[in-house]
Each structure stands twice: as C-alpha cells, then as structure tokens.
LOLOPA-410792 format. One record per atom (N, C-alpha, C): residue number from 1; atom name; x, y, z. Coordinates in Angstrom, 2 decimals. Layout:
// residues N
<num: NUM; atomo: CA; c1: X; c2: Y; c3: Z> $
...
This chain:
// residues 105
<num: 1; atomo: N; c1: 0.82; c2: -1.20; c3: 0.00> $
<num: 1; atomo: CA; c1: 0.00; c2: 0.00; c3: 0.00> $
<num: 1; atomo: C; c1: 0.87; c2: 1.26; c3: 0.00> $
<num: 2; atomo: N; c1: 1.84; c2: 1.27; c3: 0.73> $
<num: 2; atomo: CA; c1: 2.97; c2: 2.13; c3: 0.86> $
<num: 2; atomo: C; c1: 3.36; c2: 2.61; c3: -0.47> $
<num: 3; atomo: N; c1: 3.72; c2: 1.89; c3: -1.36> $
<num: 3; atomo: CA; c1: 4.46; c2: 1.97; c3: -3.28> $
<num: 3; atomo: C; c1: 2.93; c2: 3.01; c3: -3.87> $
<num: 4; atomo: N; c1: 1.89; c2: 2.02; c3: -3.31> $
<num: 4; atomo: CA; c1: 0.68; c2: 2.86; c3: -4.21> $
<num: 4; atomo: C; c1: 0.30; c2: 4.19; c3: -4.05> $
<num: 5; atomo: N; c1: 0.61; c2: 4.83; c3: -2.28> $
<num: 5; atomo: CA; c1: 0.64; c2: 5.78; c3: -2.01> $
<num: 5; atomo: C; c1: 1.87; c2: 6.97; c3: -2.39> $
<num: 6; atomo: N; c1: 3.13; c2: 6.31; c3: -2.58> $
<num: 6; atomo: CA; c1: 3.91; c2: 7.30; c3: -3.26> $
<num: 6; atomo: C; c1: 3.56; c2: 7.85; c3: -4.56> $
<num: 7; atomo: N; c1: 3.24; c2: 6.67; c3: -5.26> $
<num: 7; atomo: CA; c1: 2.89; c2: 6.72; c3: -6.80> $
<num: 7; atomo: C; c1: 1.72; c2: 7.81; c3: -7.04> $
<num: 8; atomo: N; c1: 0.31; c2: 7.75; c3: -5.93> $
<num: 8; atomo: CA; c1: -0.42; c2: 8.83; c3: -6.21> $
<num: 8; atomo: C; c1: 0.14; c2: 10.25; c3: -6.37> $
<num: 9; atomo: N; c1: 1.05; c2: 9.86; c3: -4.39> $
<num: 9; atomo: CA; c1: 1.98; c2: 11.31; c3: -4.72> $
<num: 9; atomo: C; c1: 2.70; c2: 12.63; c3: -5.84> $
<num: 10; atomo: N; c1: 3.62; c2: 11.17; c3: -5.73> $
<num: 10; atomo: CA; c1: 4.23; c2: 11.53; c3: -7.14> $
<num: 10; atomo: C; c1: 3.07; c2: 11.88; c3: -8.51> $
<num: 11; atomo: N; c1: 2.40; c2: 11.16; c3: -9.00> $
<num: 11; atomo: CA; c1: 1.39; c2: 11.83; c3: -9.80> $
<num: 11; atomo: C; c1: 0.91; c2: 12.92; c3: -9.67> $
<num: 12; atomo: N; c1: 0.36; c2: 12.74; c3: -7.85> $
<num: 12; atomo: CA; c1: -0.27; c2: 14.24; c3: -7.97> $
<num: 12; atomo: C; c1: 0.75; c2: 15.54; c3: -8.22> $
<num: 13; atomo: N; c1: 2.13; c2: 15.44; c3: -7.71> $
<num: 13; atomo: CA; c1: 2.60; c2: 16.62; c3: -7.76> $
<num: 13; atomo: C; c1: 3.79; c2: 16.43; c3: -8.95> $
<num: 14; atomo: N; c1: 3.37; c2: 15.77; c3: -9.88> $
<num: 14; atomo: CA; c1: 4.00; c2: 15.98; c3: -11.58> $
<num: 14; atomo: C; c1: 5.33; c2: 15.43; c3: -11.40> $
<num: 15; atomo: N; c1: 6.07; c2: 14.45; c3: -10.41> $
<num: 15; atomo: CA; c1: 7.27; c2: 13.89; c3: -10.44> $
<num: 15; atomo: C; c1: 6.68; c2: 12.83; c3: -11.74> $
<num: 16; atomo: N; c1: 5.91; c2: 12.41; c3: -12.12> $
<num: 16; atomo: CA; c1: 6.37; c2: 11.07; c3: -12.72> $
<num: 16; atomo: C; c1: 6.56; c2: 11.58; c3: -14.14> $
<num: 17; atomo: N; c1: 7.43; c2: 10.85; c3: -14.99> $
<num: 17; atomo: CA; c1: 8.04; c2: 11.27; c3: -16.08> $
<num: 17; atomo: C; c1: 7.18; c2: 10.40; c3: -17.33> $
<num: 18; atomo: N; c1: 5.74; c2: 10.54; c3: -18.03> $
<num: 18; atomo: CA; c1: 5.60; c2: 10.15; c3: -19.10> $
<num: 18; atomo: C; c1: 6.43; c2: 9.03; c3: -19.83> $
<num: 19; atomo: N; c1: 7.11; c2: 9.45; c3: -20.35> $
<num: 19; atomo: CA; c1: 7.99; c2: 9.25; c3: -21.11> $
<num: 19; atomo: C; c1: 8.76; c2: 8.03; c3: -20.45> $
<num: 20; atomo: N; c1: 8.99; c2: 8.14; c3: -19.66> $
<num: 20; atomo: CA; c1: 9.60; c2: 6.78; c3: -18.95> $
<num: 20; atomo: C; c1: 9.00; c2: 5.64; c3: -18.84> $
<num: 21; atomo: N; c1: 9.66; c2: 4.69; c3: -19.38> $
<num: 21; atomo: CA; c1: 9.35; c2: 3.53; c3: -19.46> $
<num: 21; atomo: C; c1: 10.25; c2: 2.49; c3: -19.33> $
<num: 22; atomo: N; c1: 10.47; c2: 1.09; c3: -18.88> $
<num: 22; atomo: CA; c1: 10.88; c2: -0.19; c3: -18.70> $
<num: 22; atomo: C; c1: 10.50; c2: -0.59; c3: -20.34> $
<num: 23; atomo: N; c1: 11.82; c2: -1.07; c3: -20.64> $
<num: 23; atomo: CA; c1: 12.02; c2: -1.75; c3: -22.02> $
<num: 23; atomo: C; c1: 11.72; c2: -3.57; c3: -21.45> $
<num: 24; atomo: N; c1: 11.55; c2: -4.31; c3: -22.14> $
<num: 24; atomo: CA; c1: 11.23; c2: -5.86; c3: -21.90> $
<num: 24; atomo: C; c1: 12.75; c2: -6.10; c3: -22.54> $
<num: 25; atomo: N; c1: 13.52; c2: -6.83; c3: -22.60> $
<num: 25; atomo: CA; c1: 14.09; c2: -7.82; c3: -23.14> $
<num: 25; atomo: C; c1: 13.35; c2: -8.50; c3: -24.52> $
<num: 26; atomo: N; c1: 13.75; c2: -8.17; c3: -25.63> $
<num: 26; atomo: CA; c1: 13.31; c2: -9.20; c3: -26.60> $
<num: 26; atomo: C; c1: 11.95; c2: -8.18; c3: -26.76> $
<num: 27; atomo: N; c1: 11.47; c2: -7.29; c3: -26.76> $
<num: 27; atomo: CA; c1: 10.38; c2: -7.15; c3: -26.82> $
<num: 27; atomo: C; c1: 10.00; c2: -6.38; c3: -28.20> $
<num: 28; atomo: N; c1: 9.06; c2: -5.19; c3: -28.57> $
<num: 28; atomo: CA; c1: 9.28; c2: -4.47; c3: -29.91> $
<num: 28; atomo: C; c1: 9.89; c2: -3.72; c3: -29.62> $
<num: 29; atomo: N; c1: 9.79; c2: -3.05; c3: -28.68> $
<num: 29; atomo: CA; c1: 10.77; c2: -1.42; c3: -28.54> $
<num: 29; atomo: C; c1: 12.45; c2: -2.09; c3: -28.25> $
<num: 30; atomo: N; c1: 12.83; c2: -2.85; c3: -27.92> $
<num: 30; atomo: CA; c1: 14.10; c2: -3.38; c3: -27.27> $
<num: 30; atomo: C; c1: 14.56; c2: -3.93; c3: -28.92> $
<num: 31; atomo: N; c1: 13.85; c2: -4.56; c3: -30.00> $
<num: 31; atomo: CA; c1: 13.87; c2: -4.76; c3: -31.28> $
<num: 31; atomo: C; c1: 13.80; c2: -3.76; c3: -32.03> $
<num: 32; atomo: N; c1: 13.27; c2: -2.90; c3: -32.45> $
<num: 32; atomo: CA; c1: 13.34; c2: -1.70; c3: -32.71> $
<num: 32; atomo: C; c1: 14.70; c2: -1.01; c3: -31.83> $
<num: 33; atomo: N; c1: 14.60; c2: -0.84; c3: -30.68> $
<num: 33; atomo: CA; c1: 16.23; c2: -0.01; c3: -30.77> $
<num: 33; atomo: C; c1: 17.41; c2: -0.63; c3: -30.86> $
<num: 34; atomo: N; c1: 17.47; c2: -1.54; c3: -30.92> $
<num: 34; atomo: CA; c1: 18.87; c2: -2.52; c3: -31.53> $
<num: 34; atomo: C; c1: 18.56; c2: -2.34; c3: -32.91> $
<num: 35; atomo: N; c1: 17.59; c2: -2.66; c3: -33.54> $
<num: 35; atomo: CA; c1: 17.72; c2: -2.65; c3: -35.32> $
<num: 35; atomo: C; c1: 18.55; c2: -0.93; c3: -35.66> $
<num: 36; atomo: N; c1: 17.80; c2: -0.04; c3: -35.05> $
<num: 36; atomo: CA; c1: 18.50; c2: 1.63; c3: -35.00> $
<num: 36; atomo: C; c1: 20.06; c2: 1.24; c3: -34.96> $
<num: 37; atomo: N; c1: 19.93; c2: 0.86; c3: -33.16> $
<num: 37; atomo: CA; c1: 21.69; c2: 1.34; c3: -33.05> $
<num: 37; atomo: C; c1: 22.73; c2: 0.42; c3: -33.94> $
<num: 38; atomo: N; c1: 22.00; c2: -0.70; c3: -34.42> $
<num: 38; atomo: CA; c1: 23.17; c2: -1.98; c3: -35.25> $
<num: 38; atomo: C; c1: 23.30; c2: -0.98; c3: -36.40> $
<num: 39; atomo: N; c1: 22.18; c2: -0.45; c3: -37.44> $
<num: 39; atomo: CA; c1: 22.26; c2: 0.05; c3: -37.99> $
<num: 39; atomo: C; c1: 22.67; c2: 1.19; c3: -38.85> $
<num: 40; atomo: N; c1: 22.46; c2: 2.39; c3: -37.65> $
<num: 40; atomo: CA; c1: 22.14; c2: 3.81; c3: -37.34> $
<num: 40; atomo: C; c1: 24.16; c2: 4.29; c3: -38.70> $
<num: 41; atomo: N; c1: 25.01; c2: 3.79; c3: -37.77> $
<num: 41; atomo: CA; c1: 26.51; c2: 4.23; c3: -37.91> $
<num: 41; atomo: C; c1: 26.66; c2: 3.66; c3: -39.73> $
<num: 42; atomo: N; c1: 25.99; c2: 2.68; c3: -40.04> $
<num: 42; atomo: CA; c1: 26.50; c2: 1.92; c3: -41.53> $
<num: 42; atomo: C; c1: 25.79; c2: 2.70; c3: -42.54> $
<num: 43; atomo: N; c1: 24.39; c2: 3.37; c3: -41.64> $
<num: 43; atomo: CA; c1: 23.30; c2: 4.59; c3: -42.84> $
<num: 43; atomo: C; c1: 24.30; c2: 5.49; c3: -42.62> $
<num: 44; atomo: N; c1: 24.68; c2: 6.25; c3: -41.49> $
<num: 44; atomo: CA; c1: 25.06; c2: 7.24; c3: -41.80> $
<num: 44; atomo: C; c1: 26.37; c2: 7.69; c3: -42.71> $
<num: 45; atomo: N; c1: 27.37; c2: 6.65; c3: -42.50> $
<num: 45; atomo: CA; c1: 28.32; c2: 6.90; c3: -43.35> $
<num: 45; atomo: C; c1: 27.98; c2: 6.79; c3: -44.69> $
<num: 46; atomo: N; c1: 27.19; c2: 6.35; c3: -44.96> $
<num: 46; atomo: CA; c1: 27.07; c2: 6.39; c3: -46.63> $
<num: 46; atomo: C; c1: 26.14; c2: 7.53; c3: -46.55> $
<num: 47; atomo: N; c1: 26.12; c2: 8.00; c3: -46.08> $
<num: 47; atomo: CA; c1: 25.57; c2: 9.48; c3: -46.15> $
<num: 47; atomo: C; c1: 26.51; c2: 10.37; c3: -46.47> $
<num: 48; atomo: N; c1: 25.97; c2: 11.71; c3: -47.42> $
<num: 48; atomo: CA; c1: 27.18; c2: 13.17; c3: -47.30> $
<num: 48; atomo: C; c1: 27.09; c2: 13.89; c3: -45.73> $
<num: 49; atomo: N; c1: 28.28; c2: 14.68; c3: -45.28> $
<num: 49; atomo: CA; c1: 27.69; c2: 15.77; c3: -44.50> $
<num: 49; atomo: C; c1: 26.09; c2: 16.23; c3: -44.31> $
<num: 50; atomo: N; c1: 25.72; c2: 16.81; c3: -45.72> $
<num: 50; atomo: CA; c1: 24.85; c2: 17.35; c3: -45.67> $
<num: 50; atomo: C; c1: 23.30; c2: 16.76; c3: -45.07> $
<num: 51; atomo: N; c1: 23.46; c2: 15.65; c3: -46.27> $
<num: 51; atomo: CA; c1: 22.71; c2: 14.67; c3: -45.95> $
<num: 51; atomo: C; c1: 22.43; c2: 14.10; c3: -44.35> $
<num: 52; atomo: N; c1: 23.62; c2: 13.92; c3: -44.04> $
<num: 52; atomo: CA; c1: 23.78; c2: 13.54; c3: -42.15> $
<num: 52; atomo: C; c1: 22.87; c2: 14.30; c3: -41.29> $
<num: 53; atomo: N; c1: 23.21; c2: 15.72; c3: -41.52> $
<num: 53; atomo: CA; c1: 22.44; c2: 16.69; c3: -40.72> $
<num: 53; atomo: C; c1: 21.07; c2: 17.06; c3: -40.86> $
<num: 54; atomo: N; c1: 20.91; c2: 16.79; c3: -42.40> $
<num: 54; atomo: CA; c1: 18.85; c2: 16.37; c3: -42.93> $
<num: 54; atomo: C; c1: 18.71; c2: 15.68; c3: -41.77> $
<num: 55; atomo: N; c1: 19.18; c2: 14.33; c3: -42.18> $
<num: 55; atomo: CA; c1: 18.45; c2: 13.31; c3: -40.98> $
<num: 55; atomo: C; c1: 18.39; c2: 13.83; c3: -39.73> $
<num: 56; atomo: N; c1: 19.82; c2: 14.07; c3: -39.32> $
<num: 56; atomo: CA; c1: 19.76; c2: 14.16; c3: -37.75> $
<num: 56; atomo: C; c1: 18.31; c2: 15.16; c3: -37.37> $
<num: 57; atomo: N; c1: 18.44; c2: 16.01; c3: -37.92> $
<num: 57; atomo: CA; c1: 17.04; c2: 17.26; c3: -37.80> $
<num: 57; atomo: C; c1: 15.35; c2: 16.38; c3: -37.92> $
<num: 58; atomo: N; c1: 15.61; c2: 15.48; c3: -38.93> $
<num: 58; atomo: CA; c1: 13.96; c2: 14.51; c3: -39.05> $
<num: 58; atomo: C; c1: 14.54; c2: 13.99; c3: -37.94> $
<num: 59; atomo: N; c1: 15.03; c2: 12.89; c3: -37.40> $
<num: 59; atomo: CA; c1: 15.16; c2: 12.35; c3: -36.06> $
<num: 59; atomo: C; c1: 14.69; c2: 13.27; c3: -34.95> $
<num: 60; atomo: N; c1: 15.07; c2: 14.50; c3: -34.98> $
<num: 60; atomo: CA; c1: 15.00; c2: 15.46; c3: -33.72> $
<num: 60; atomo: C; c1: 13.80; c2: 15.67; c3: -33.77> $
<num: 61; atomo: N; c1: 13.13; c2: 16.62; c3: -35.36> $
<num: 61; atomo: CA; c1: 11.76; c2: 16.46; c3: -35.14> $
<num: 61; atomo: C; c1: 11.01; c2: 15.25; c3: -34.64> $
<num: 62; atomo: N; c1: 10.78; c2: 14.10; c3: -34.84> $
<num: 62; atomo: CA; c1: 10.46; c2: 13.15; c3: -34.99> $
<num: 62; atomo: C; c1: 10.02; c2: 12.90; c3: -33.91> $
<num: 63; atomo: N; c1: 11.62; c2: 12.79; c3: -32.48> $
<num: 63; atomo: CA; c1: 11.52; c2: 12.97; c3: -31.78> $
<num: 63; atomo: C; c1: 10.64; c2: 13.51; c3: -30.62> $
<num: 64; atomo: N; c1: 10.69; c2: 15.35; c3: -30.96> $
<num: 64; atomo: CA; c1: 9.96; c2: 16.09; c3: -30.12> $
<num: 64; atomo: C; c1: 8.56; c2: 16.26; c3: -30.62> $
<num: 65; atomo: N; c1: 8.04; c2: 15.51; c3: -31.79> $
<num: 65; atomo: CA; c1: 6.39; c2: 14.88; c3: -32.32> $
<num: 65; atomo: C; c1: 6.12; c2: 13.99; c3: -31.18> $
<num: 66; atomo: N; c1: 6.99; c2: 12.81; c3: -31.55> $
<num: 66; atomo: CA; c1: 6.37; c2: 11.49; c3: -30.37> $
<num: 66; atomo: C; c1: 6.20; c2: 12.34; c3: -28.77> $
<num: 67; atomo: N; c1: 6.86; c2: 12.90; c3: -28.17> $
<num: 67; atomo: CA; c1: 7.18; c2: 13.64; c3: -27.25> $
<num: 67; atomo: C; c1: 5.68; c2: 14.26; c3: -26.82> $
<num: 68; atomo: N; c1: 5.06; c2: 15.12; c3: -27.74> $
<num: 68; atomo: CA; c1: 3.75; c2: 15.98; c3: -27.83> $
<num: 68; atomo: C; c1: 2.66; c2: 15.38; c3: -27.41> $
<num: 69; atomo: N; c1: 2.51; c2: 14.35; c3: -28.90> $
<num: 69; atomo: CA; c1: 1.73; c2: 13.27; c3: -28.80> $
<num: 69; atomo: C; c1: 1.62; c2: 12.40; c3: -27.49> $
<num: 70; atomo: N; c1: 2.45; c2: 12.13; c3: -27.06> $
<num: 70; atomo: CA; c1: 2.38; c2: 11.02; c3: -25.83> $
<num: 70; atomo: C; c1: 2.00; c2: 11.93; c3: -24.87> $
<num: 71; atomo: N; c1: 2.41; c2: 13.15; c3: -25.04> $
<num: 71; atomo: CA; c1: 2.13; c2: 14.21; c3: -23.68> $
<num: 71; atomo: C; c1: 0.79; c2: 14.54; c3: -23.53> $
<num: 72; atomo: N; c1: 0.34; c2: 14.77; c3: -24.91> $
<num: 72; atomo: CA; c1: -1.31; c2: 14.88; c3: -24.67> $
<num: 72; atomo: C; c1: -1.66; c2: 13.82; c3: -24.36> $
<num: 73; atomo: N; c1: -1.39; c2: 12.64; c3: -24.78> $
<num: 73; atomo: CA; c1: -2.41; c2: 11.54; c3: -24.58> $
<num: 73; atomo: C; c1: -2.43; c2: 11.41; c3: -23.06> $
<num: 74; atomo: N; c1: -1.14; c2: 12.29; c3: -22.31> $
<num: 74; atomo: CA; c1: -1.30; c2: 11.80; c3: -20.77> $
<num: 74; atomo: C; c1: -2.26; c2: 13.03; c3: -20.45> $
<num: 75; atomo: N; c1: -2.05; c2: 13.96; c3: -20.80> $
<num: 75; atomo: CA; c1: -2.63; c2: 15.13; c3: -20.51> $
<num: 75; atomo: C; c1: -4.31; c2: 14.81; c3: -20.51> $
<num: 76; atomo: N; c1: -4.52; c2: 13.97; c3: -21.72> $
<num: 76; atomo: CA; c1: -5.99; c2: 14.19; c3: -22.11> $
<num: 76; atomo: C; c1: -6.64; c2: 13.12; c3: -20.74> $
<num: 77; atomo: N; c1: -5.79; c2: 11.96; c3: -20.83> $
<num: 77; atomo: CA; c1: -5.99; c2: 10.89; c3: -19.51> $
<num: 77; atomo: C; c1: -6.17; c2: 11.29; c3: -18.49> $
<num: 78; atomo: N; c1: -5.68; c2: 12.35; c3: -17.58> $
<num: 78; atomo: CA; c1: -5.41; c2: 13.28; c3: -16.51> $
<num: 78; atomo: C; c1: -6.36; c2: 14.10; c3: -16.29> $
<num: 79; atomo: N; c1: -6.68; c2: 14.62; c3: -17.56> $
<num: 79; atomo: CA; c1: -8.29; c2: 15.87; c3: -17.57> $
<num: 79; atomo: C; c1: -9.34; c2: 15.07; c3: -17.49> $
<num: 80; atomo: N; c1: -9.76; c2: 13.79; c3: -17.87> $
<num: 80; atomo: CA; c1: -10.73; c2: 12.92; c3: -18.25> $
<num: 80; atomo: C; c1: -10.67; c2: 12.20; c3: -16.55> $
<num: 81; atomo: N; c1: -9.87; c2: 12.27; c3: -15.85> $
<num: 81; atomo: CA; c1: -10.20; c2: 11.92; c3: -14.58> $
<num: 81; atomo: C; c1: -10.21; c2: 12.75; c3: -13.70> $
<num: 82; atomo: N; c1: -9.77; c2: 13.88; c3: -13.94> $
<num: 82; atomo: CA; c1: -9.93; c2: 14.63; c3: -12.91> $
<num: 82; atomo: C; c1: -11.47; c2: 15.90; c3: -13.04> $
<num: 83; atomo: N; c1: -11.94; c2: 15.45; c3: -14.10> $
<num: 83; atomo: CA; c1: -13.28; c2: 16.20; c3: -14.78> $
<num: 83; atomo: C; c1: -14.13; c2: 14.66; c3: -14.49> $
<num: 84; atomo: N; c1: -13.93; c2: 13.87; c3: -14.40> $
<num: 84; atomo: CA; c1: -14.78; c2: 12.71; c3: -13.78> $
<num: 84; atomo: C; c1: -15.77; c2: 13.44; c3: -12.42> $
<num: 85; atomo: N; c1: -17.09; c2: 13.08; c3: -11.92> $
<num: 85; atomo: CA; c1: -17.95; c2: 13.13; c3: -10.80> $
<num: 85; atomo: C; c1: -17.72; c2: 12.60; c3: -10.07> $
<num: 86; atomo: N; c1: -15.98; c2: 12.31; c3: -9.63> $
<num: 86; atomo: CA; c1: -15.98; c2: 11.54; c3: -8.47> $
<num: 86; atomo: C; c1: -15.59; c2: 13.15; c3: -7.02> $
<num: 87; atomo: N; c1: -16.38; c2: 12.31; c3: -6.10> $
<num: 87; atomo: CA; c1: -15.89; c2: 12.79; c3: -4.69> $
<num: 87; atomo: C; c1: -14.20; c2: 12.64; c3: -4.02> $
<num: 88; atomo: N; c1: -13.30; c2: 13.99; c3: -4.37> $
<num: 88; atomo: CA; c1: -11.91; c2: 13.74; c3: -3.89> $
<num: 88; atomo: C; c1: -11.32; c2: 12.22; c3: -3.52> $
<num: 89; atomo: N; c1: -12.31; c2: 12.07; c3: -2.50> $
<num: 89; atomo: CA; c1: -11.56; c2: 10.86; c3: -1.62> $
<num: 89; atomo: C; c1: -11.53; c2: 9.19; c3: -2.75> $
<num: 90; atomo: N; c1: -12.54; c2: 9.36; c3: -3.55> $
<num: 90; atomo: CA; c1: -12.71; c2: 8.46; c3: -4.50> $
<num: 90; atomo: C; c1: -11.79; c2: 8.48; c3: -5.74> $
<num: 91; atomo: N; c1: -11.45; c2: 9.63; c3: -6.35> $
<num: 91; atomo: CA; c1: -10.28; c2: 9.38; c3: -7.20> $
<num: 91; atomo: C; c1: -9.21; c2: 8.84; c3: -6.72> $
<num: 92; atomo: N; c1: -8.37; c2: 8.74; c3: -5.53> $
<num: 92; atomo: CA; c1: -7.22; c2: 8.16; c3: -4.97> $
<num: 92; atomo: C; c1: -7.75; c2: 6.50; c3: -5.15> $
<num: 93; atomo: N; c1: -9.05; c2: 6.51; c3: -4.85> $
<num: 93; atomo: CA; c1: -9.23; c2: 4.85; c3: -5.18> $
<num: 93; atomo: C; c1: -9.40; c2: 4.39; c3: -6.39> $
<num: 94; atomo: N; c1: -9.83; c2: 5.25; c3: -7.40> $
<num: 94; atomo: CA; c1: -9.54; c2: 5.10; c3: -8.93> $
<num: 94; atomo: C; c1: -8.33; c2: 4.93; c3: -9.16> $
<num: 95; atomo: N; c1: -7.40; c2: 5.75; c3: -9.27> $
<num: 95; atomo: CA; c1: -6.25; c2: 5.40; c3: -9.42> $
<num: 95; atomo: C; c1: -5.74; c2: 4.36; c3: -8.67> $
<num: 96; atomo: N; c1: -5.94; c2: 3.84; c3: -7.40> $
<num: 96; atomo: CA; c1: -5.37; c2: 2.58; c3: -7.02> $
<num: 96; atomo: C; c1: -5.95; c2: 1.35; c3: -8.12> $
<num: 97; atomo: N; c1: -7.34; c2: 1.38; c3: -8.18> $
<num: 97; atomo: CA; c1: -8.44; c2: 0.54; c3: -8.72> $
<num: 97; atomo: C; c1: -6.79; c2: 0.42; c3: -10.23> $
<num: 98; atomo: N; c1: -6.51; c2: 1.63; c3: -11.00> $
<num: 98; atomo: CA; c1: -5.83; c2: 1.74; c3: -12.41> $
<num: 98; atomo: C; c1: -4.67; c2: 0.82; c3: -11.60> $
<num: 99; atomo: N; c1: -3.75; c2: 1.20; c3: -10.70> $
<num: 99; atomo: CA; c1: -2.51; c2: 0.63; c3: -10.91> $
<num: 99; atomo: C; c1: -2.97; c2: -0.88; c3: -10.45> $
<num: 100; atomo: N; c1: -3.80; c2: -1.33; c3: -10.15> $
<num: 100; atomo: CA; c1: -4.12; c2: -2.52; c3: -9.79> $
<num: 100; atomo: C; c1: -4.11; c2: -3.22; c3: -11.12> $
<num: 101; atomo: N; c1: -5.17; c2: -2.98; c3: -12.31> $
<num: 101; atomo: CA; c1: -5.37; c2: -3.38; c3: -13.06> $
<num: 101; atomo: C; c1: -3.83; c2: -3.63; c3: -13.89> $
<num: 102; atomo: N; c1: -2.77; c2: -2.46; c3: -13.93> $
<num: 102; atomo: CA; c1: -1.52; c2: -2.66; c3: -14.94> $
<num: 102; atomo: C; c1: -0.89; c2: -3.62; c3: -14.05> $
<num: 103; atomo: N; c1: -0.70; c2: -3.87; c3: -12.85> $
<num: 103; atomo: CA; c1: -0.02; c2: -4.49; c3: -11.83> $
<num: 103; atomo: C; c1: -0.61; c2: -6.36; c3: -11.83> $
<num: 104; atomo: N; c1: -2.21; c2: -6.30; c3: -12.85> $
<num: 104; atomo: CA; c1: -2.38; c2: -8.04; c3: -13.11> $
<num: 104; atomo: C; c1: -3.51; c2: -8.16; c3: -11.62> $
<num: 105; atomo: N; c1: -3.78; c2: -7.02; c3: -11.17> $
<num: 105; atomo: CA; c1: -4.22; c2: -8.20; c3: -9.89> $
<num: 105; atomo: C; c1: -5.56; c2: -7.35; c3: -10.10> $
C-alpha cells in the first residue's frame, strides 16, 4: 500500500516522467532499438555531411512529435479523470483501482 501511495503522490505533484518507461528484453521497442543502433553508424556513413544533418534534424523532429503526442495523450488521460464526478476521496481509489489493473491483480 505504501508503493501505491507514493505513486499517487508523485502523480499528484507531476514527479512522474511520461515518457519513462521499462524496455522488456526481446520485446518491440528493445527490437526496434537494436535494429537503429546496429544500424544507425552503416546509414550514416554512406551518407554526405549534408545529408547527415537532414536526418539528424527529421530524427530530432520526430523525436519532439512522439514527445507531444504522448504528452497529450497523458494530458488528455489526466483531464478525463480529474473532470470525472468523483468525490476527492474516491479518485485516490480510482487510481489505485488503475494501478491494480496494470499491476495483473
């Protein structure tokens, strides 16, 4: 109960980082960033200068897109419960009710 109560914490006062996530072993994202990094050095040299720095800039955009996107989607998640009809004391049990559900139990 202790972990679940930090975690509200932290939510409530904006420590938790979106964006952060646990990679799996073997998984798509852990496949996907090995295919990049095996890759990434053998594209770029057959690249010009110029060419190099195109990319690097689509990567960056690319980047700070996924970034937006994921931010609203937390953002929109966040407004959609906190614009919910619940009574204060009942959202803390929503959100337990949520980490219960990602947690399998």
């Amino acid at each position: 109960m202790e972990i679940k109560n930090r975690f509200i914490e932290s939510l409530f006062f904006g420590n938790i980082d979106p964006k952060a996530r646990a990679v799996k072993e073997g998984g798509r994202a852990d496949k996907l960033r090995k295919f990049i990094t095996d890759h990434n050095p053998e594209f770029e040299t057959a690249l010009q200068d110029d060419q190099q720095e195109l990319l690097s800039q689509i990567i960056d955009a690319q980047s700070k897109l996924d970034t937006i996107t994921e931010l609203d989607c937390f953002n929109e998640w966040r407004n959609q419960l906190l614009e919910a009809d619940y009574p204060t004391e009942d959202v803390d049990a929503l959100l337990l009710k949520i980490i219960d559900k990602a947690e399998g139990k």
